[in-house]
mmCIF file of the N, C-alpha and C atoms, coordinates in Angstrom:
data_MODEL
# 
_entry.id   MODEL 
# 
loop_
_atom_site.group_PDB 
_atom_site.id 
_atom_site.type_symbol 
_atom_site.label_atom_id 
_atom_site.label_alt_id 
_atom_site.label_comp_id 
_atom_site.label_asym_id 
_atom_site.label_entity_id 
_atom_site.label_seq_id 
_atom_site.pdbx_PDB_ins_code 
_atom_site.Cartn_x 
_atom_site.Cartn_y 
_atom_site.Cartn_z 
_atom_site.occupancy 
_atom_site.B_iso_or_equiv 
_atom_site.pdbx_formal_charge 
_atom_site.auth_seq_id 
_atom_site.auth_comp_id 
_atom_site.auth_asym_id 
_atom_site.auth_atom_id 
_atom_site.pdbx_PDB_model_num 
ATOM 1   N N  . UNK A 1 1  ? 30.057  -2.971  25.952  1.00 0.00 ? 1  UNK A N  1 
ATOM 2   C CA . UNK A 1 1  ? 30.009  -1.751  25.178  1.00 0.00 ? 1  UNK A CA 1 
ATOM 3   C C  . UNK A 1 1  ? 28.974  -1.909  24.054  1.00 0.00 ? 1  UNK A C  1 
ATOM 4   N N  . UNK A 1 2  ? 28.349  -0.714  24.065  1.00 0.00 ? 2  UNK A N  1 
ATOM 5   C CA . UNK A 1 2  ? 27.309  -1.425  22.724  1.00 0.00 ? 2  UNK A CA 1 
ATOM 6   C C  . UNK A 1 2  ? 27.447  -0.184  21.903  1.00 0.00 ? 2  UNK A C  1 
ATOM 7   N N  . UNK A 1 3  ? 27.214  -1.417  20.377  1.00 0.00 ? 3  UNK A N  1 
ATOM 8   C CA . UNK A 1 3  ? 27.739  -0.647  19.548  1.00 0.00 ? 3  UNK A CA 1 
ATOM 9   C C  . UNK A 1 3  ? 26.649  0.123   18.463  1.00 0.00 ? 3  UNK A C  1 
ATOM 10  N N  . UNK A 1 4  ? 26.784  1.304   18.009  1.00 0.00 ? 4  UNK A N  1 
ATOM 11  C CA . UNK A 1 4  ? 26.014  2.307   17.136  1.00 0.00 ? 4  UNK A CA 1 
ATOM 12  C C  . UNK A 1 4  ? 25.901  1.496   15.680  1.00 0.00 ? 4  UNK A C  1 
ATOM 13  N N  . UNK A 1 5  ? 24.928  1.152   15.021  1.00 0.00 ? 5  UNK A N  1 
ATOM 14  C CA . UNK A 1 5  ? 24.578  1.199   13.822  1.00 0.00 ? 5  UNK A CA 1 
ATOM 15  C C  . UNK A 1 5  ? 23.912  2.063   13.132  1.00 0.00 ? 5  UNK A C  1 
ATOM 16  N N  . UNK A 1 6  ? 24.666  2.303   11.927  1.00 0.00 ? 6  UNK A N  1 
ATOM 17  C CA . UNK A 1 6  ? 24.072  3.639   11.715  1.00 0.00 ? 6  UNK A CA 1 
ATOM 18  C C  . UNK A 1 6  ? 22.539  3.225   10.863  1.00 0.00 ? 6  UNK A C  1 
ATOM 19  N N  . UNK A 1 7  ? 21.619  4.641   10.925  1.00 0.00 ? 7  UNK A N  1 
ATOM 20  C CA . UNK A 1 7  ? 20.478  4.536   10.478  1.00 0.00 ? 7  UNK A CA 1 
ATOM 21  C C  . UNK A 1 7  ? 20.068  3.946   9.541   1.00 0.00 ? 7  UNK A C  1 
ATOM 22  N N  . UNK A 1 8  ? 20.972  3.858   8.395   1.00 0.00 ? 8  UNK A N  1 
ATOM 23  C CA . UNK A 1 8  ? 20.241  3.004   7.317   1.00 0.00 ? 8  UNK A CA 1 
ATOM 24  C C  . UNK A 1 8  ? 19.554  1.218   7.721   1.00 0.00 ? 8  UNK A C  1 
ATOM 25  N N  . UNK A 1 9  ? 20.805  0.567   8.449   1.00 0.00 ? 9  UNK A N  1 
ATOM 26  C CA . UNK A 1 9  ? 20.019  -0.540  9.402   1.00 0.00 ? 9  UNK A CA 1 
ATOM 27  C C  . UNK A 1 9  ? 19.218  -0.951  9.466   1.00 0.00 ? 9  UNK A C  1 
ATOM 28  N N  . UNK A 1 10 ? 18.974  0.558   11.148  1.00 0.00 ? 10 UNK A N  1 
ATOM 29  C CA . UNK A 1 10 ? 17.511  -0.030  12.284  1.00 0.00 ? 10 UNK A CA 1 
ATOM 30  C C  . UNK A 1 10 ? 16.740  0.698   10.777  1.00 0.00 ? 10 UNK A C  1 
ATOM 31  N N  . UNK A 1 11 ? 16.844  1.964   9.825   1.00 0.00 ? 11 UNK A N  1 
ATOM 32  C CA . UNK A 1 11 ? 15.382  2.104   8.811   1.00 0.00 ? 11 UNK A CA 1 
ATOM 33  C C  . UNK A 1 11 ? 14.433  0.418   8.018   1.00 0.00 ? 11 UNK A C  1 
ATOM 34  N N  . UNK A 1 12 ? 15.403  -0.543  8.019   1.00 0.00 ? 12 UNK A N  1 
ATOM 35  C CA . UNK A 1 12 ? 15.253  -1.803  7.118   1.00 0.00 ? 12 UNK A CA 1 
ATOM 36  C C  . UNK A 1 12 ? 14.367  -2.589  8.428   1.00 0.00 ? 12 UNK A C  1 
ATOM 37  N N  . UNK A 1 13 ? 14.677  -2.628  9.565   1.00 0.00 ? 13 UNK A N  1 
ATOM 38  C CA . UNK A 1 13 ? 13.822  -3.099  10.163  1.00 0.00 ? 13 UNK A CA 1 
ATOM 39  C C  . UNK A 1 13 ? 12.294  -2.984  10.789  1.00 0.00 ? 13 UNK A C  1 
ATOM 40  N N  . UNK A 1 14 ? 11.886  -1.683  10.490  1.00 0.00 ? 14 UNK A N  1 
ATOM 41  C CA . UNK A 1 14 ? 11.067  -0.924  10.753  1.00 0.00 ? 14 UNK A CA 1 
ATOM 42  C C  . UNK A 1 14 ? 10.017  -1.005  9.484   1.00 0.00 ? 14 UNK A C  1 
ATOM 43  N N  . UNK A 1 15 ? 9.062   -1.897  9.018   1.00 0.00 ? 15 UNK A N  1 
ATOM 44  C CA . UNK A 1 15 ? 7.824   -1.750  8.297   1.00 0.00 ? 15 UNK A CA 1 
ATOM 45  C C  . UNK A 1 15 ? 7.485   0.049   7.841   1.00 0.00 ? 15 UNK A C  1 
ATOM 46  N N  . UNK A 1 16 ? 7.705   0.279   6.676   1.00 0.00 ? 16 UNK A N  1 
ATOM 47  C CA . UNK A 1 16 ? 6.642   1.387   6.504   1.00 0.00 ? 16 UNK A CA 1 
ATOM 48  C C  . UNK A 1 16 ? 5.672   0.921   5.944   1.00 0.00 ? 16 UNK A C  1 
ATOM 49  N N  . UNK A 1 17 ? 4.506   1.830   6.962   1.00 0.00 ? 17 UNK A N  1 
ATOM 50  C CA . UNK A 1 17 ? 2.584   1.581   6.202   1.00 0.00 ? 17 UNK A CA 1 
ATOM 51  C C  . UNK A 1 17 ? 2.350   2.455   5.588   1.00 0.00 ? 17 UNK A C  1 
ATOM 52  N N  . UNK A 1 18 ? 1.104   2.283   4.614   1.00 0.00 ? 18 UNK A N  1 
ATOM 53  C CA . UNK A 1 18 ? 0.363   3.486   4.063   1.00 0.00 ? 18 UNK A CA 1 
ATOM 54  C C  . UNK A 1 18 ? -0.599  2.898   4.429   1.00 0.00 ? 18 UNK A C  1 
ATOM 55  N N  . UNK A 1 19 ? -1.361  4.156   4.239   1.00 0.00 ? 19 UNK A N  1 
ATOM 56  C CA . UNK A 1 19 ? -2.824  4.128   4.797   1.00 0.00 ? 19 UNK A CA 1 
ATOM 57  C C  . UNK A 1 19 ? -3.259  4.989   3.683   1.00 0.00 ? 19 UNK A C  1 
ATOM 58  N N  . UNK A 1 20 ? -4.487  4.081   2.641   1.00 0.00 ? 20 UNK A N  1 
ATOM 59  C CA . UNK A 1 20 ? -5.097  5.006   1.804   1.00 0.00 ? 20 UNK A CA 1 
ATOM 60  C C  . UNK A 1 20 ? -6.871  4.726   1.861   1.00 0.00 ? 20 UNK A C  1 
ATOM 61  N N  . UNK A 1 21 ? -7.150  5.946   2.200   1.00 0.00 ? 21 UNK A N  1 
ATOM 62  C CA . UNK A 1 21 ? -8.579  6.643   2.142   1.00 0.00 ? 21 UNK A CA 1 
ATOM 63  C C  . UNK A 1 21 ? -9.189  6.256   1.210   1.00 0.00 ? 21 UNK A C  1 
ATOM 64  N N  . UNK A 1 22 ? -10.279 5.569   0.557   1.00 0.00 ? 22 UNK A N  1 
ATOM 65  C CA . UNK A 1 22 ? -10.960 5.284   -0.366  1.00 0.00 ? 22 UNK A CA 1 
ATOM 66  C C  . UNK A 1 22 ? -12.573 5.663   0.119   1.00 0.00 ? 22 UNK A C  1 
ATOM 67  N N  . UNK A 1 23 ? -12.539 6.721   -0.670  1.00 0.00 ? 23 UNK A N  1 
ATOM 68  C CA . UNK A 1 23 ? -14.110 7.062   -0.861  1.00 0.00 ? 23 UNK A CA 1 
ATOM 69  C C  . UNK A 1 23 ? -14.588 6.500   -2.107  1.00 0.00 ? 23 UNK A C  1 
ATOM 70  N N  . UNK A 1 24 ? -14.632 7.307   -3.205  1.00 0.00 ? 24 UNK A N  1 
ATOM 71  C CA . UNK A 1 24 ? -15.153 7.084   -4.632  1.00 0.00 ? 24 UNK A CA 1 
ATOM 72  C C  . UNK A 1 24 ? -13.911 7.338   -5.230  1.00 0.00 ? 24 UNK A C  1 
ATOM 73  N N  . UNK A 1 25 ? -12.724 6.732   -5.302  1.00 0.00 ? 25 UNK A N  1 
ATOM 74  C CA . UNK A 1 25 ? -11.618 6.950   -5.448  1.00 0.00 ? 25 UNK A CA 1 
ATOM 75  C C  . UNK A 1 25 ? -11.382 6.209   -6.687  1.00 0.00 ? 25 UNK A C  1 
ATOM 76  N N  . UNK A 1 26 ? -11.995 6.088   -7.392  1.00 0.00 ? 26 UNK A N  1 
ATOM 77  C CA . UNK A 1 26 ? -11.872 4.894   -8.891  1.00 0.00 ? 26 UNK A CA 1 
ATOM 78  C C  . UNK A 1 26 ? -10.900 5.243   -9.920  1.00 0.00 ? 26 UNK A C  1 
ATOM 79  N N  . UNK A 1 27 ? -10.685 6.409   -9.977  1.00 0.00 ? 27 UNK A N  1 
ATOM 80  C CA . UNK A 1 27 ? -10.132 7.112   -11.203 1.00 0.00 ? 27 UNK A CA 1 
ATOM 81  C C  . UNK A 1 27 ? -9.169  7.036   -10.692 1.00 0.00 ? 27 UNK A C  1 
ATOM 82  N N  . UNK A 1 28 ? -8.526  7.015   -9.401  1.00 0.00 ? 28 UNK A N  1 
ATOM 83  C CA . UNK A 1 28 ? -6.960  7.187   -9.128  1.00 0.00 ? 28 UNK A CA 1 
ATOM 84  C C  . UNK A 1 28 ? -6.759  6.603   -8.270  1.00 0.00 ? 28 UNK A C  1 
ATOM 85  N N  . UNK A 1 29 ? -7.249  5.022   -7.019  1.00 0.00 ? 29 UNK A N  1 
ATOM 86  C CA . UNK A 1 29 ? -6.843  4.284   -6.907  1.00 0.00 ? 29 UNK A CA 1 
ATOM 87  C C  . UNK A 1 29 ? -5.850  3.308   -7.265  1.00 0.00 ? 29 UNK A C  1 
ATOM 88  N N  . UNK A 1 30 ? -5.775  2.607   -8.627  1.00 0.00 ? 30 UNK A N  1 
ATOM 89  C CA . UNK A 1 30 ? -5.315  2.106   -9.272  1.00 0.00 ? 30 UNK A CA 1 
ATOM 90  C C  . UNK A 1 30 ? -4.108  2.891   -9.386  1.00 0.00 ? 30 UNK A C  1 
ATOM 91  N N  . UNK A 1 31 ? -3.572  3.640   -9.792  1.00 0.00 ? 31 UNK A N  1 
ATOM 92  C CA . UNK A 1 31 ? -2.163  4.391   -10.135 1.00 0.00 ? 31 UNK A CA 1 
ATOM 93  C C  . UNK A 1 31 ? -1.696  4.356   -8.551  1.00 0.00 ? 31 UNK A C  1 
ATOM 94  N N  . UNK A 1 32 ? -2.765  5.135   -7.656  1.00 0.00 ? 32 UNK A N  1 
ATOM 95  C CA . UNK A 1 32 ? -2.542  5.342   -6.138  1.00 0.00 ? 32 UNK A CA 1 
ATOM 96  C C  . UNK A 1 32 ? -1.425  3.950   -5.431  1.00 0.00 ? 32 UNK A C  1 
ATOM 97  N N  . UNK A 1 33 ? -2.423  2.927   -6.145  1.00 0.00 ? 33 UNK A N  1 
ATOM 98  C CA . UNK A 1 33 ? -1.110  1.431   -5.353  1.00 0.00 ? 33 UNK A CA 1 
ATOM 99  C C  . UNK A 1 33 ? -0.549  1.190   -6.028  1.00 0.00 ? 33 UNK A C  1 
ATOM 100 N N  . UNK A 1 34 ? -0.445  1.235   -7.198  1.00 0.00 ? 34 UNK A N  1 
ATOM 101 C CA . UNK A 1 34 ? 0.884   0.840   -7.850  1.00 0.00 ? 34 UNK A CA 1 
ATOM 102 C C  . UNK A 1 34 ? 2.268   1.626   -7.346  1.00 0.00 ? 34 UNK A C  1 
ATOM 103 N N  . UNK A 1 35 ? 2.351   3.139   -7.184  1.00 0.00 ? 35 UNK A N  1 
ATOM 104 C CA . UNK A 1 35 ? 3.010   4.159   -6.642  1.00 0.00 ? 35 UNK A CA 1 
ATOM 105 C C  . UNK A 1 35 ? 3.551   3.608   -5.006  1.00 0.00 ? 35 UNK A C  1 
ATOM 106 N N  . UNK A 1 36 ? 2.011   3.193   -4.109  1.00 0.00 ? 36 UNK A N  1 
ATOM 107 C CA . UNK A 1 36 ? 2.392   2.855   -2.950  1.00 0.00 ? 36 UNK A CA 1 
ATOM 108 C C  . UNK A 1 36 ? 3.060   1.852   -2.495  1.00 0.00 ? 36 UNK A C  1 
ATOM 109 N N  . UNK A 1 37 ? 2.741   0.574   -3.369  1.00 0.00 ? 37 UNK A N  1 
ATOM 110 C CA . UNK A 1 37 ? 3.512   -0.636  -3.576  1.00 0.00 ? 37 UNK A CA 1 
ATOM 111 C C  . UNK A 1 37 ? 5.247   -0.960  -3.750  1.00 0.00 ? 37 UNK A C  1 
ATOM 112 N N  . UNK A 1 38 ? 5.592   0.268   -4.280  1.00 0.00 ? 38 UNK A N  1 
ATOM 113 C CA . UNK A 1 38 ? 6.877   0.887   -4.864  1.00 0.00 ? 38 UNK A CA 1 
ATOM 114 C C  . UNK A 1 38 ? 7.442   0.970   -3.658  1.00 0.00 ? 38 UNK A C  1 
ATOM 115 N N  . UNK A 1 39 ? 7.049   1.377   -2.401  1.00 0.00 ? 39 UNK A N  1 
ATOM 116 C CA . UNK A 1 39 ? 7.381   2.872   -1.866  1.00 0.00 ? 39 UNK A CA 1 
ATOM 117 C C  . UNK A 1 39 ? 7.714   2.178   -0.530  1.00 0.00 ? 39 UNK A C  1 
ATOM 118 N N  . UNK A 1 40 ? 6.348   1.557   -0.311  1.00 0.00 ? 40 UNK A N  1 
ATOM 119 C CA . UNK A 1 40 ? 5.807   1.036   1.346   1.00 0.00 ? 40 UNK A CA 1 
ATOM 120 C C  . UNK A 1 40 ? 6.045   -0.606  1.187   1.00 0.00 ? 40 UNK A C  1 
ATOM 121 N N  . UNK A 1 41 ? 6.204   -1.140  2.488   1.00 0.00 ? 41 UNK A N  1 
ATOM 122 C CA . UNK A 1 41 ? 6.503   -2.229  2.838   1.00 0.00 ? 41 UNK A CA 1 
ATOM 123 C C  . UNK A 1 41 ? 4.784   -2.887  3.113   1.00 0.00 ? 41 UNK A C  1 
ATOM 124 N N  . UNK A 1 42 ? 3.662   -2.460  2.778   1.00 0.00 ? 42 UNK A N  1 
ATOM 125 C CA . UNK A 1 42 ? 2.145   -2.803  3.003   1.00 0.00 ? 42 UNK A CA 1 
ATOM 126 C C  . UNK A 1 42 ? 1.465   -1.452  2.951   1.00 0.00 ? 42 UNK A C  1 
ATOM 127 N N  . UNK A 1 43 ? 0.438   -1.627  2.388   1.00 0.00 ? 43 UNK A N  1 
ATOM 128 C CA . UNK A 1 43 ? -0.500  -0.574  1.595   1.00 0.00 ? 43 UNK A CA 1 
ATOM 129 C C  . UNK A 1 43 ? -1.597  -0.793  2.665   1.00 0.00 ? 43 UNK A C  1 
ATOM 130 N N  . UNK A 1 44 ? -2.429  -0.319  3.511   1.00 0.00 ? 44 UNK A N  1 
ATOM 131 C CA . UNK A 1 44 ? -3.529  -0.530  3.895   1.00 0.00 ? 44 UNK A CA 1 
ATOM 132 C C  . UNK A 1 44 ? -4.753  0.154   3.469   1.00 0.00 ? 44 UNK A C  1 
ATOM 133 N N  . UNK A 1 45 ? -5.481  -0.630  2.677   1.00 0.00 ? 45 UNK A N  1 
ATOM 134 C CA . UNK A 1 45 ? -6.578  0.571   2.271   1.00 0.00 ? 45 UNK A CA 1 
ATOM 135 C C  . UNK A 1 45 ? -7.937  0.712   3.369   1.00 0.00 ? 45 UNK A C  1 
ATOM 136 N N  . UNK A 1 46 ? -8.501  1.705   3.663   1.00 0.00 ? 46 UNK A N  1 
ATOM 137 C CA . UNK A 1 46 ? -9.849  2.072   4.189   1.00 0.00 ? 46 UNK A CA 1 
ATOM 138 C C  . UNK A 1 46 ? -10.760 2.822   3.861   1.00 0.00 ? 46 UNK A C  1 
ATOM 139 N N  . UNK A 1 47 ? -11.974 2.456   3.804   1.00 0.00 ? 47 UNK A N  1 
ATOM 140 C CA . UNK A 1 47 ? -12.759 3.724   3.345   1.00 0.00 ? 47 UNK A CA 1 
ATOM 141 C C  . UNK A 1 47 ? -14.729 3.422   4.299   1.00 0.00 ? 47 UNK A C  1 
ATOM 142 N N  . UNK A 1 48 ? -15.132 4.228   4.505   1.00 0.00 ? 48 UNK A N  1 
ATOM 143 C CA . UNK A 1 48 ? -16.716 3.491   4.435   1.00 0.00 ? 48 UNK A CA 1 
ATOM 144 C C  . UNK A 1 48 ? -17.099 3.781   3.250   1.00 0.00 ? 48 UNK A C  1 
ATOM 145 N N  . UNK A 1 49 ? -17.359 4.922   2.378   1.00 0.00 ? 49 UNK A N  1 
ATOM 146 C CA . UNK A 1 49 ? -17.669 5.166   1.276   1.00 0.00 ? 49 UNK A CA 1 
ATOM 147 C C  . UNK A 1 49 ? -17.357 5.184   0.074   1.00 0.00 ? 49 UNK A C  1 
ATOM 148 N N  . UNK A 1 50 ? -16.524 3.335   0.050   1.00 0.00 ? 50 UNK A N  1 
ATOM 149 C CA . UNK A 1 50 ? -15.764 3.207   -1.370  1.00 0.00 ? 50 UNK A CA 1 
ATOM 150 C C  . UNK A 1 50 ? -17.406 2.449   -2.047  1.00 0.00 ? 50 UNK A C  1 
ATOM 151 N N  . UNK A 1 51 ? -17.481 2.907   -3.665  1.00 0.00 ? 51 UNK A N  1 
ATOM 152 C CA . UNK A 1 51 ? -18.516 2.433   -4.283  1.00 0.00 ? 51 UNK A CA 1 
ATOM 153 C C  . UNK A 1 51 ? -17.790 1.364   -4.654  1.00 0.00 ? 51 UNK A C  1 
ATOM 154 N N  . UNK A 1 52 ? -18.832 0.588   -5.469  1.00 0.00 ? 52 UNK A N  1 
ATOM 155 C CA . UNK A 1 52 ? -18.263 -1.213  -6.114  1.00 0.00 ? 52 UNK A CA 1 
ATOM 156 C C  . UNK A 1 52 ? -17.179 -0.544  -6.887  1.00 0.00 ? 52 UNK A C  1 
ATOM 157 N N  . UNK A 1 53 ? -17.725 0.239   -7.879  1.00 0.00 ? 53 UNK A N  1 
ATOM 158 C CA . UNK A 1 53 ? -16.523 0.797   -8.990  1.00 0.00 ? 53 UNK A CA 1 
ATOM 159 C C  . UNK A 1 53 ? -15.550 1.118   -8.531  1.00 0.00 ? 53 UNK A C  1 
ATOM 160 N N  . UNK A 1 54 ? -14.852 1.414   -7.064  1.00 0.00 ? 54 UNK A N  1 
ATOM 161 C CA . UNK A 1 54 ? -13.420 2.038   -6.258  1.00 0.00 ? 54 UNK A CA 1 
ATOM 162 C C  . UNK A 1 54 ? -13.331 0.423   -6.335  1.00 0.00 ? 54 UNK A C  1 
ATOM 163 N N  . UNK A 1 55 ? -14.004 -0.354  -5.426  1.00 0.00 ? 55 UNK A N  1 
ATOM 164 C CA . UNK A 1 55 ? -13.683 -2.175  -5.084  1.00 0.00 ? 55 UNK A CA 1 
ATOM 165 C C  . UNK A 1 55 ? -13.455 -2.477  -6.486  1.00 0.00 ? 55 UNK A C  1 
ATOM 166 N N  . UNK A 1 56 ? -13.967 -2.115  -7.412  1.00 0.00 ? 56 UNK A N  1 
ATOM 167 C CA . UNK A 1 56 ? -13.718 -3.529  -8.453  1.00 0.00 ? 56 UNK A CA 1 
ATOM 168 C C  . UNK A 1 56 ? -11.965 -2.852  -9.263  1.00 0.00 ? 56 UNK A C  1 
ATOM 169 N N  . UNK A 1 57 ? -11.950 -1.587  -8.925  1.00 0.00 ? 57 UNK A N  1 
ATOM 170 C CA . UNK A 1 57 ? -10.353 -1.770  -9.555  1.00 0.00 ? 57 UNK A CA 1 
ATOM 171 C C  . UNK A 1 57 ? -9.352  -1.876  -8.237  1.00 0.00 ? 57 UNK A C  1 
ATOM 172 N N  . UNK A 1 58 ? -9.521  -1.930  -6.835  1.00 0.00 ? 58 UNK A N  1 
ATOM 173 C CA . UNK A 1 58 ? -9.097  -2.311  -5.971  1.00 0.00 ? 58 UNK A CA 1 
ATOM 174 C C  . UNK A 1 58 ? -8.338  -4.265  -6.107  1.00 0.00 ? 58 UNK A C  1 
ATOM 175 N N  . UNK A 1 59 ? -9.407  -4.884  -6.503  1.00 0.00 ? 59 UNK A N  1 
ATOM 176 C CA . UNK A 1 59 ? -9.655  -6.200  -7.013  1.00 0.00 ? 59 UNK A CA 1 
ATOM 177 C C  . UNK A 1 59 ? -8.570  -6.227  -8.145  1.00 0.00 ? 59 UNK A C  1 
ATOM 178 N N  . UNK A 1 60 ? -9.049  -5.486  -9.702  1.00 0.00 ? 60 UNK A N  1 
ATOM 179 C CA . UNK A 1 60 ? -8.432  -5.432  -10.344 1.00 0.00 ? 60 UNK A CA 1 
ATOM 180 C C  . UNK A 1 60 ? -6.754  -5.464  -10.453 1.00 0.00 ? 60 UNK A C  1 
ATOM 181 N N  . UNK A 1 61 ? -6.541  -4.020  -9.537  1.00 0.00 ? 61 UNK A N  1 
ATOM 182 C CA . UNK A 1 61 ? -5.058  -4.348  -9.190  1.00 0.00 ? 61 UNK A CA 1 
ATOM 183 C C  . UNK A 1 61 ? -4.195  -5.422  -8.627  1.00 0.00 ? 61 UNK A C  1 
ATOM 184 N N  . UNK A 1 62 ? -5.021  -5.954  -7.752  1.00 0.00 ? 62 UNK A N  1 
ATOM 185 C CA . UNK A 1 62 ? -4.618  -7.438  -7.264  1.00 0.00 ? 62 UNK A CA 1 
ATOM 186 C C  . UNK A 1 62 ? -3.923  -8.420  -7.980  1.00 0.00 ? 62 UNK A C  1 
ATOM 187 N N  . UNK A 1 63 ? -5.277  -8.478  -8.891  1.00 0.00 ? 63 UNK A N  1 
ATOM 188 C CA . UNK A 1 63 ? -5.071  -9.824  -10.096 1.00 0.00 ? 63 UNK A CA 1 
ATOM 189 C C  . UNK A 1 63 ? -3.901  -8.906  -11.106 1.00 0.00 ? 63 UNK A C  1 
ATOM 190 N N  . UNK A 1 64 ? -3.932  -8.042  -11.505 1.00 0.00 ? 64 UNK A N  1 
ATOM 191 C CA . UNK A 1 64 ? -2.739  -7.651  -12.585 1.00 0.00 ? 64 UNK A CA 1 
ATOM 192 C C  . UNK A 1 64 ? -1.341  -7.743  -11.989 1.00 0.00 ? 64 UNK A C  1 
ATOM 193 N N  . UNK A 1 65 ? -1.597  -7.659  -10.464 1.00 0.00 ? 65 UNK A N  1 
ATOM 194 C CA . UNK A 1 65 ? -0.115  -7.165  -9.600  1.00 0.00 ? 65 UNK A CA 1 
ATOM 195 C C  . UNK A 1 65 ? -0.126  -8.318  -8.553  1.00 0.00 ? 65 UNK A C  1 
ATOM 196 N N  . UNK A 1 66 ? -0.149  -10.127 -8.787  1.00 0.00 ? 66 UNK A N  1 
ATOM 197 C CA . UNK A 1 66 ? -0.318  -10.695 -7.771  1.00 0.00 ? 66 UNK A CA 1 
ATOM 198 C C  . UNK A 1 66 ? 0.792   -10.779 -6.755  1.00 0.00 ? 66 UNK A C  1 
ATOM 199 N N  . UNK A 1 67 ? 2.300   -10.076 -7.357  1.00 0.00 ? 67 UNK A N  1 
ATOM 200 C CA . UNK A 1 67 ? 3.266   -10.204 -6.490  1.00 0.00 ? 67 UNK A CA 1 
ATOM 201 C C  . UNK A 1 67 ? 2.868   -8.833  -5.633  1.00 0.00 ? 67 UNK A C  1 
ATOM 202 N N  . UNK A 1 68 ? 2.433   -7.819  -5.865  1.00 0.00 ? 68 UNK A N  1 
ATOM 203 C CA . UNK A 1 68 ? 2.027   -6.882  -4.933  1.00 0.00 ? 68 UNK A CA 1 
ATOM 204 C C  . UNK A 1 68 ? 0.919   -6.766  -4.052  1.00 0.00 ? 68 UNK A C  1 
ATOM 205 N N  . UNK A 1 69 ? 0.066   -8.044  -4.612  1.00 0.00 ? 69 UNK A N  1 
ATOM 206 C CA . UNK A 1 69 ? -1.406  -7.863  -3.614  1.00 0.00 ? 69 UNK A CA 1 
ATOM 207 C C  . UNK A 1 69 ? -0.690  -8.433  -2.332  1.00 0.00 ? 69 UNK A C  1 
ATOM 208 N N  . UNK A 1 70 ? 0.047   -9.155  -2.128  1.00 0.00 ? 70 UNK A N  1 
ATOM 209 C CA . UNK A 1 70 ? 0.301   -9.005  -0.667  1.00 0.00 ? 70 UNK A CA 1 
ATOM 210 C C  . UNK A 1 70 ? 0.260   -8.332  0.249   1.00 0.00 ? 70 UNK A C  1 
ATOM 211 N N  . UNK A 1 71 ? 0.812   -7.499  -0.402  1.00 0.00 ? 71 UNK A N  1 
ATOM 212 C CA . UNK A 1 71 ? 1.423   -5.702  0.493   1.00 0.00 ? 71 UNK A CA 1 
ATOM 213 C C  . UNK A 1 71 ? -0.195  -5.025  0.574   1.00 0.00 ? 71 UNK A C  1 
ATOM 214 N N  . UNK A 1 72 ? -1.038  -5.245  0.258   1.00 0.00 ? 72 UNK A N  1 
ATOM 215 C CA . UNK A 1 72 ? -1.928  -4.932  0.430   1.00 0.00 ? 72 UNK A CA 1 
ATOM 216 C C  . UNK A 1 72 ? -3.136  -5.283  0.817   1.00 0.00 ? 72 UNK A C  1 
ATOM 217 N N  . UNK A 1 73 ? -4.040  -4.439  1.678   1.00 0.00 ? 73 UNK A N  1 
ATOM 218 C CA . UNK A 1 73 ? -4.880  -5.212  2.351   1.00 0.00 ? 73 UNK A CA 1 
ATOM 219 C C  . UNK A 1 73 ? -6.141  -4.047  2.105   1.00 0.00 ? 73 UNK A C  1 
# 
């Protein structure tokens, strides 16, 4: 007989991703993962058209948040 667990459970086993868009995203990156970090079980960021200034607070957040740069890639 197999037995029903209810949803809260199988939800814990199941990874949630984000996926965040980085163009010229500088001004609100930074708040952007701190929020996502909260939320999601791994942050994935992508962009082709992130400038250095989106990368260098990308970076930034890292080093201020080293228990969260994990979750993020």
């Amino acid at each position: 007989m197999i037995q029903e667990r209810p949803w809260t459970e199988y939800c814990r086993e199941i990874p949630l991703v984000a996926c965040v868009g980085l163009m010229d995203e500088w001004m609100t990156i930074y708040a952007c993962l701190q929020n996502a970090c909260i939320v999601f079980d791994k942050v994935v960021v992508c962009g082709e058209g992130a400038t250095e200034r989106a990368l260098n607070y990308l970076e930034k957040f890292k080093l201020d948040y080293p228990e969260q740069a994990s979750k993020v890639e």
